[in-house]
C-alpha positions in Angstrom: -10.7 39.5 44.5 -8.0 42.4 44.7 -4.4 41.5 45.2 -1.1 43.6 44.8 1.1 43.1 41.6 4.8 41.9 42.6 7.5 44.5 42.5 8.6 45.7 39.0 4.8 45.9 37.2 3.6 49.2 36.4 0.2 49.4 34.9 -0.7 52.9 35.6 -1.1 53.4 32.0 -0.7 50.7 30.3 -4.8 49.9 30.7 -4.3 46.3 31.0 -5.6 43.4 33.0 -2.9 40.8 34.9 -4.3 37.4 35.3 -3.4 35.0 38.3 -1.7 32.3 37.3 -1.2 30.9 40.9 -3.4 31.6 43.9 -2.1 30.2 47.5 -2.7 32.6 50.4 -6.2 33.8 51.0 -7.6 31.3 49.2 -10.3 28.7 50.3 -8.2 25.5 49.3 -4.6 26.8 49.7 -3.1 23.6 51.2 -5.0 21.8 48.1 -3.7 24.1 45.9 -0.2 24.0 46.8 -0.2 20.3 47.3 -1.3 19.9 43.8 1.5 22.1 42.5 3.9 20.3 44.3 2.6 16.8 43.1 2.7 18.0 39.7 6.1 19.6 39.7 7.3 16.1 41.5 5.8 14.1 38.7 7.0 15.8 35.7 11.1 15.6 37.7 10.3 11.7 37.3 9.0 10.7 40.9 6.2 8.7 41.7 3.8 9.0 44.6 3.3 6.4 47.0 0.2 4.4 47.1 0.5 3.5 50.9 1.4 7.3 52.2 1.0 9.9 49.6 3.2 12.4 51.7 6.1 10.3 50.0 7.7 10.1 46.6 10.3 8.0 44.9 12.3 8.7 42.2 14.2 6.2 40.6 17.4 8.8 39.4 19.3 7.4 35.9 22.6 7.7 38.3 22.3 7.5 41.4 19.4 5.6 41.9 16.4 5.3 43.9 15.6 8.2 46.1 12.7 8.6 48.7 11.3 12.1 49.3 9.0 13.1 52.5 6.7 15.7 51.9 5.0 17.8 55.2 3.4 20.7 53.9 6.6 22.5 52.5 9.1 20.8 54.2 11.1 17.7 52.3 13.2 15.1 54.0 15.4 13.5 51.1 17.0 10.1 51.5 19.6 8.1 49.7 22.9 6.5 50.9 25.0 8.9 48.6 25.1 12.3 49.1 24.9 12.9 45.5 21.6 11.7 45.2 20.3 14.0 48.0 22.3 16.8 45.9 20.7 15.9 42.6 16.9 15.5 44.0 18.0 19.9 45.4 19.1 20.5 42.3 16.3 19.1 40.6 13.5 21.0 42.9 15.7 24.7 42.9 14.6 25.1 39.4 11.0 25.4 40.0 10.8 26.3 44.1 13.4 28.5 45.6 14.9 25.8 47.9 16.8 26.4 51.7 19.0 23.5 52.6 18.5 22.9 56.1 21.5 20.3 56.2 21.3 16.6 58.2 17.6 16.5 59.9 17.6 16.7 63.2 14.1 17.3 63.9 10.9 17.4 61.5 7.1 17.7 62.3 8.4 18.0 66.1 9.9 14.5 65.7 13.7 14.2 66.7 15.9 12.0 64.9 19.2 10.5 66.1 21.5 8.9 63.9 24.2 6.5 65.1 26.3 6.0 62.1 28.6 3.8 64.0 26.0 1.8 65.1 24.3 2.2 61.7 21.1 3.1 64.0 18.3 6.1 63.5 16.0 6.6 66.2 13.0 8.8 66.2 11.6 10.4 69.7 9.1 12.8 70.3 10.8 14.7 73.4 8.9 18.0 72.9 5.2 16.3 72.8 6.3 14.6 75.5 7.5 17.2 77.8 4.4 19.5 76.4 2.1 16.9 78.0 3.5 16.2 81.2 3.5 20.0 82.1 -0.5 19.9 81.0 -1.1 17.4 83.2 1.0 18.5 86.0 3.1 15.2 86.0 6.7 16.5 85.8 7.2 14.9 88.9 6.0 11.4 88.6 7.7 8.4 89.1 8.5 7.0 85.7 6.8 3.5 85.3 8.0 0.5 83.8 4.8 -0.8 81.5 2.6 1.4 80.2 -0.3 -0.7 82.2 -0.1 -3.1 85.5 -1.1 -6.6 84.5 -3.4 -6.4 87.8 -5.0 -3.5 86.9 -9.1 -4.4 85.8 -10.6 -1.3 84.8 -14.7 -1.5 84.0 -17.6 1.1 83.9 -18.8 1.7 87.2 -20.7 4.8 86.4 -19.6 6.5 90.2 -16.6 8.4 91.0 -16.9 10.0 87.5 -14.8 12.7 86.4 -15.6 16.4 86.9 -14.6 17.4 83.5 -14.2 14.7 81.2 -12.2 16.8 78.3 -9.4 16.8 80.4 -9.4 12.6 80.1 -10.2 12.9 76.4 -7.2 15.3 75.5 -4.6 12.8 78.1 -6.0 10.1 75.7 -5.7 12.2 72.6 -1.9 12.9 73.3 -1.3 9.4 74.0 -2.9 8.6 70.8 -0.5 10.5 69.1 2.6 9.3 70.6 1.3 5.6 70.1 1.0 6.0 66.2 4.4 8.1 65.9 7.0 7.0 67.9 5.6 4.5 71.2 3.7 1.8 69.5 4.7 0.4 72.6 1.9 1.7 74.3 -0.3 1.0 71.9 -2.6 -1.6 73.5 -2.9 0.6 76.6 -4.2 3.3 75.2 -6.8 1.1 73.5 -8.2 0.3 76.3 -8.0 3.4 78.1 -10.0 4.8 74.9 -13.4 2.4 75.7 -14.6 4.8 78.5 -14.0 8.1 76.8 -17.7 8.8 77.1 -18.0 8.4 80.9 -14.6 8.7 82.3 -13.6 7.8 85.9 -10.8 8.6 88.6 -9.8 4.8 87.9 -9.7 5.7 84.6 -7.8 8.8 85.1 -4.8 7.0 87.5 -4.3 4.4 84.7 -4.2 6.7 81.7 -1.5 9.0 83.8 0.5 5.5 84.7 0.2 5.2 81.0 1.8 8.8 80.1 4.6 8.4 82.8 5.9 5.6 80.6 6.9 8.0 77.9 8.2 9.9 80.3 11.0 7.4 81.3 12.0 7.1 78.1 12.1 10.6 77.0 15.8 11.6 78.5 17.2 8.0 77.1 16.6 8.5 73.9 13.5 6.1 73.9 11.6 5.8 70.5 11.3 3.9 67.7 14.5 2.5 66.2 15.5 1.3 63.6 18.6 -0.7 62.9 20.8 -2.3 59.9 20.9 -5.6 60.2 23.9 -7.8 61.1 25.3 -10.0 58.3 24.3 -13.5 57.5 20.7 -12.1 59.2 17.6 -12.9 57.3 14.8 -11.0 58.0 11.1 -13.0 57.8 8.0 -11.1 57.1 4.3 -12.6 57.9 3.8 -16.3 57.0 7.2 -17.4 57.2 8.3 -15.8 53.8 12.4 -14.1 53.2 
């Protein structure tokens, strides 16, 4: 493998061999590669990987406490109620990555976040997914629905009135997919559903996937998504089973 040498080595005479201490681009595993940099550079500043998502650390700062840090690719989202402790998590990464502070997040990974901090209220949409799908299906025009299925709809395998090109039901139900694990769980069950005749897809089929899709659509001028909210004093929350 030939690469170039970085600006400032001359070794025109010198006869000798450089060895690569760090190979990303052009490389079979570069997204391995870098992610095990990262890890390792995030591990020896004193964070610790989730076990649930492993795109998220925490690191539990002597001062200013515990701080969350989202990872997507080489993008970071830091969090903590201080600013200082966003500051100290930059000034902890500057000193091994060259790091661009791209101030408050407004959107990341195509997800836009809102933050009420009146309301004490962040809300995360997907407005350009959204808007990308409903041009693809030629549905900019629809009339927004109000559930993302009619409780009198029965759909079943017929096997007539099939679809001339199925691909274009499995990439509707692909998109809906998407939204439905990142910011519409509401929409969840339909999609479900609509997922059991991917292999022989019908017009019925087709109407109630679109009726599906035209519910994000409602929603995607409003602000809809999924929200999340302090809550009011003197409110306990309750997980599963009862327990505080």
């Amino acid at each position: 493998m030939y690469f170039k040498l970085p600006d400032g080595v001359d070794d025109r005479d010198s006869g000798e061999i450089c060895r690569l201490n760090l190979a990303l681009y052009g490389t079979k595993q570069p997204r391995r590669l870098w992610g095990m940099k990262l890890d390792k550079e995030l591990k020896e500043m004193g964070a610790s990987r989730s076990p649930v998502d492993p795109c998220v650390y925490a690191w539990n700062h002597p001062v200013h406490g515990r701080v969350f840090i989202l990872i997507y690719v080489d993008g970071r989202i830091v969090a903590r109620r201080s600013l200082a402790g966003v500051k100290a998590v930059k000034s902890a990464a500057s000193g091994q990555f060259d790091v661009r502070d791209m101030a408050e997040v407004e959107d990341f990974i195509g997800i836009k976040v809102m933050r009420d901090r009146k309301a004490k209220k962040n809300t995360l949409s997907n407005p350009g997914h959204t808007a990308a799908l409903l041009e693809a299906f030629g549905m900019e025009m629809a009339t927004p629905n109000q559930t993302p299925m009619a409780s009198e709809v029965k759909l079943a395998k017929t096997g007539s009135d099939l679809l001339p090109d199925g691909n274009r039901y499995a990439a509707l139900l692909g998109s809906l997919l998407y939204l439905s694990t990142m910011t519409r769980p509401d929409i969840s069950f339909a999609v479900g559903v609509l997922s059991r005749f991917m292999s022989f897809p019908e017009k019925a089929h087709m109407r109630a996937a679109k009726g599906c899709a035209a519910l994000p659509m409602r929603h995607n001028t409003s602000g809809g998504g999924v929200r999340y909210q302090r809550a009011a004093a003197g409110v306990r929350r309750r997980g599963l089973g009862g327990r505080r």
